[in-house]
C-alpha positions in Angstrom: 0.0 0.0 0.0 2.0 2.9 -1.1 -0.7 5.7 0.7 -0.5 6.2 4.4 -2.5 8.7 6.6 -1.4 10.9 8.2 -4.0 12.9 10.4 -6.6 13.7 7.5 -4.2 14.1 4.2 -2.9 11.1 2.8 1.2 10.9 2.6 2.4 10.0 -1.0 5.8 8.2 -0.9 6.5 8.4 -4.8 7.0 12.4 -5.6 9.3 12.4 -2.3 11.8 9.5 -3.3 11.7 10.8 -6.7 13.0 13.6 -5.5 15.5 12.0 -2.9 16.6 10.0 -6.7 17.0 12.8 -8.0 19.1 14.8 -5.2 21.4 11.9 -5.7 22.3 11.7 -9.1 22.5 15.7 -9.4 25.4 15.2 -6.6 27.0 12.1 -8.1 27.1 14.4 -11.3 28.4 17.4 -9.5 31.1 15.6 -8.0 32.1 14.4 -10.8 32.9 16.8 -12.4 34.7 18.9 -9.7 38.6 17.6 -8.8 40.8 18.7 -6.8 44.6 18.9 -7.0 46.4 18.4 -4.0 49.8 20.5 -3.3 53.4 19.1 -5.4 50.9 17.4 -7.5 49.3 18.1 -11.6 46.8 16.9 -13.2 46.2 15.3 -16.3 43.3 14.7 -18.2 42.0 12.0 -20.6 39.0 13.0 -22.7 38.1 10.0 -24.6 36.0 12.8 -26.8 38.9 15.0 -27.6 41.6 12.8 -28.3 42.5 10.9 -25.1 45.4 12.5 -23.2 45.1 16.9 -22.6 47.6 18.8 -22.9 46.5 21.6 -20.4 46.4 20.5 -17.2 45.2 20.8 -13.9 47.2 22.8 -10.9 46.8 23.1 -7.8 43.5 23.7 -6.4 39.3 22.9 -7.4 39.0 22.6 -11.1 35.6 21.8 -13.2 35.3 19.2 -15.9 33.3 16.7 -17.7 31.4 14.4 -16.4 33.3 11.9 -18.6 36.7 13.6 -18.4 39.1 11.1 -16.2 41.9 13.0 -14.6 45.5 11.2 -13.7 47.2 12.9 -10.5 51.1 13.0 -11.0 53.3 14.0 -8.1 56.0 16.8 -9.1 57.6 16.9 -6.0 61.3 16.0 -5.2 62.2 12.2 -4.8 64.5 9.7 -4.2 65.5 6.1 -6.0 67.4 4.4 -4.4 69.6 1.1 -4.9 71.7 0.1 -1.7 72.0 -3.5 0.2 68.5 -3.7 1.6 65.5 -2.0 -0.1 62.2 -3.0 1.4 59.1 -3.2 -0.5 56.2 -4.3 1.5 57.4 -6.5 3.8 60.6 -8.0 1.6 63.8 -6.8 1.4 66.2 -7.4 -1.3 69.6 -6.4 -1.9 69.6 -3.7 -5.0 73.4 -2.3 -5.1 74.5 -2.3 -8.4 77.3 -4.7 -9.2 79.7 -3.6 -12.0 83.2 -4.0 -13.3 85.9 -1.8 -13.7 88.0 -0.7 -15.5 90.8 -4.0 -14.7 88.2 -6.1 -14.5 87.4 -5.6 -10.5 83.5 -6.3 -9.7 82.7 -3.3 -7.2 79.0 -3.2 -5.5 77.9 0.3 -5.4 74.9 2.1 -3.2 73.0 5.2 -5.1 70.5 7.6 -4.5 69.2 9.8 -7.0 67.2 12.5 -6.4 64.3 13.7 -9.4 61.4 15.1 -10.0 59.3 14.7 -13.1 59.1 18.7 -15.3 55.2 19.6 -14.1 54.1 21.0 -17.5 55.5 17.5 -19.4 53.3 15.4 -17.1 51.0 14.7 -19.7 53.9 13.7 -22.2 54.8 11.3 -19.2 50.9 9.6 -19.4 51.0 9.3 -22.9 54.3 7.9 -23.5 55.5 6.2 -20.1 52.3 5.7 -18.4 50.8 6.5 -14.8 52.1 8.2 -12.2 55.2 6.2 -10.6 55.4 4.0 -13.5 58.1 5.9 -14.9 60.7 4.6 -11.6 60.7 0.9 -12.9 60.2 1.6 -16.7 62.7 4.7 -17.2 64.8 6.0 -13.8 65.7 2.8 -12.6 67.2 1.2 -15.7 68.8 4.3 -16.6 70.7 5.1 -13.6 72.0 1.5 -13.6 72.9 2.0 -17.2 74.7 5.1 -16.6 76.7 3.8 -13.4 77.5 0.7 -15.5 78.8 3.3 -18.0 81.1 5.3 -16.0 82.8 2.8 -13.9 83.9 0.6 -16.4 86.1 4.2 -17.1 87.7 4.2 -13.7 90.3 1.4 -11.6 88.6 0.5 -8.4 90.9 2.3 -6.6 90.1 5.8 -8.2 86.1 4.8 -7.5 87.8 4.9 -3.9 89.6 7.3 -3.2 90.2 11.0 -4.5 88.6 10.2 -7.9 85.1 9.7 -6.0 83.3 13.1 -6.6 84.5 13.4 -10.1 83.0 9.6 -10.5 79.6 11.2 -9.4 79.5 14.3 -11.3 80.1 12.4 -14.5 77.2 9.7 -13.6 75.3 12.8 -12.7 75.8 14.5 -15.8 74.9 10.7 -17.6 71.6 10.7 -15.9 70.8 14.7 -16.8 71.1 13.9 -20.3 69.6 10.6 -20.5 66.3 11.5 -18.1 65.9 14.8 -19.4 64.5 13.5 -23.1 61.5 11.7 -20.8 60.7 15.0 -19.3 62.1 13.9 -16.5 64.8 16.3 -13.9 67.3 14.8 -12.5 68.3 17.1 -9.2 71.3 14.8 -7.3 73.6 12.3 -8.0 75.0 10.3 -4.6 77.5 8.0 -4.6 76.6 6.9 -1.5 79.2 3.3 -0.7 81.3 2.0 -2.8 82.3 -2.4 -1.4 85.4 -3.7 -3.2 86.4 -7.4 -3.4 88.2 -8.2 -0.1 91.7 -8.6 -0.9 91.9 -4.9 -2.6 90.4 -3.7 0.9 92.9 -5.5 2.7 95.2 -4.2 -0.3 94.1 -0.7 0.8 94.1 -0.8 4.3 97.8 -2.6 4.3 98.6 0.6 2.0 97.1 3.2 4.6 98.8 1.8 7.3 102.3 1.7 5.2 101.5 5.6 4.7 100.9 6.7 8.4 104.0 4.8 9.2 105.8 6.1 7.0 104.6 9.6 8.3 105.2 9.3 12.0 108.9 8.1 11.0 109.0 11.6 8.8 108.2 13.8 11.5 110.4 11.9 13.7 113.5 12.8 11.2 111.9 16.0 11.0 112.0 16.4 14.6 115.5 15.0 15.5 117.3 17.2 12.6 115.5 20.3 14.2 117.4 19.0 17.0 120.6 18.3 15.6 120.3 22.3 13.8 119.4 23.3 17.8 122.4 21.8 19.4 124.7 22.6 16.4 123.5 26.3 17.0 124.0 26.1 21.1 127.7 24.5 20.4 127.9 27.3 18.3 126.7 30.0 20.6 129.2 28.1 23.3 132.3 28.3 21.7 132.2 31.7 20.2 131.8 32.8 24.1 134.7 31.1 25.0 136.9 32.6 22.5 135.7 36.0 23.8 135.8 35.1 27.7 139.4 33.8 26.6 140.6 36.9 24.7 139.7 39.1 27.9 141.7 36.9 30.8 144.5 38.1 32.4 146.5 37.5 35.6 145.3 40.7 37.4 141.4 39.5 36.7 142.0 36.2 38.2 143.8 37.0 41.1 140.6 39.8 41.7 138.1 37.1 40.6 139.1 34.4 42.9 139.5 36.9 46.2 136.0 38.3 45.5 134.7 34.9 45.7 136.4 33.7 49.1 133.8 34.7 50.8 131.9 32.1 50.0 134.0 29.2 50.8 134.7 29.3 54.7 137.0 26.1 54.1 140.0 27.7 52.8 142.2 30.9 54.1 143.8 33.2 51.6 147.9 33.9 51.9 149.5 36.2 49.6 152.6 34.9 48.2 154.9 35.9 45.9 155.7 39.4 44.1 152.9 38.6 41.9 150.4 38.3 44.8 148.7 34.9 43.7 146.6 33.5 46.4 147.7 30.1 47.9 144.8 28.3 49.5 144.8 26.1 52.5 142.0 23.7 53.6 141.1 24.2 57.2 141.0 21.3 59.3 
């Protein structure tokens, strides 16, 4: 029975969920065409109408479209990939260094980070030729860094990946990856050479060799220090004799005979007895 009373007038359930029906489908339309970009995100819009994928595309903020417009959110913010000796995804991890040869043949194990972002106003060049948002790490960044790692190394002896040679290693990976990523629209910020492993005998090699070197230093500054010391006492002998030669040019009998009277005083063991014409003190131990 689709009539009920109420007091007197009869309440007619049709017109009202009609217009509940109605309410409904005017908001599932409304939404849907209303999107929202979040912030460090674009968006990109398919119009299966007009050609698929739009050119112009959304920024930040509310935007209207068609109802039958689909809209792709791609982030445009800085991030990282990275490939080091345990990556988790999900609940596995796996080791992901990148494991390459040199330039004498050594097989080195490298950890990298490389930090991107995708150019905003070629996100829909990304959709079109790459595909969604974060599709482009596994299909383009990822194999191109390890290319480009690959690529340099086998340039360099694992000793140069090492040591002082390091930073110009990253640069040119860095400069590698700029010009590789940038046809894909996408920018490459920072190149990190983050660890280099080398096979374990050229570590012990190495360490055996820094050792050698601090050695050798400390025994350096040792010479260093004892010919300073030689230079000091050659100096003081120096200084020593050219005071005797003047000490020795100014004696005579007269300053002795006064130098050793002025300085009886202090010996109350001995008595002084002029003798002689000459007046030289004889001394004579008191018992």
């Amino acid at each position: 029975m689709s009539e009920k009373l109420f007091g007197e007038r009869p309440l007619r359930l049709g017109p009202i969920i009609g217009v509940i029906v109605a309410i409904v489908i005017l908001l599932i339309v409304v939404s849907s065409m209303v999107v929202v970009i979040g912030a460090g995100e674009t968006g990109v819009k398919f119009n299966p109408f007009a050609g698929g994928v739009q050119s112009d595309e959304f920024t930040e903020g509310f935007h209207f479209k068609a109802p039958w417009v689909h809209v792709d959110r791609y982030n445009v913010k800085t991030q990282d990939y990275t490939m080091s000796r345990v990556v988790e995804e999900g609940a596995v991890k796996r080791d992901d260094r990148i494991r390459t040869v040199t330039k004498e043949g050594l097989y080195v194990d490298l950890d990298i980070t490389v930090l991107y972002r995708i150019d905003p106003t070629k996100a829909d060049e990304i959709r079109r030729t790459i595909g969604l948002d974060g599709q482009y790490q596994g299909i383009v960044v990822r194999p191109t860094i390890r290319n480009a790692v690959r690529e340099v190394i086998s340039s360099y002896n694992a000793m140069d990946i090492y040591g002082e040679k390091r930073p110009i290693v990253e640069q040119n990976m860095h400069e590698i990856l700029v010009d590789q990523l940038q046809v894909r629209n996408i920018v490459v910020e920072r190149m990190l050479l983050r660890d280099v492993e080398l096979p374990a005998e050229l570590s012990a090699a190495i360490e055996a060799k820094k050792t050698a070197e601090q050695e050798a230093l400390r025994m350096e500054y040792v010479l260093d220090k004892e010919e300073l010391e030689k230079e000091r006492k050659i100096i003081e002998a120096g200084g020593i004799s050219e005071a005797n030669k003047i000490i020795a040019g100014s004696l005579s009998t007269e300053y002795l005979t006064w130098y050793w009277i002025d300085n009886l005083d202090t010996h109350e063991s001995v008595i002084y007895v002029p003798v002689g014409e000459a007046g030289m003190p004889m001394f004579r131990e008191i018992p």
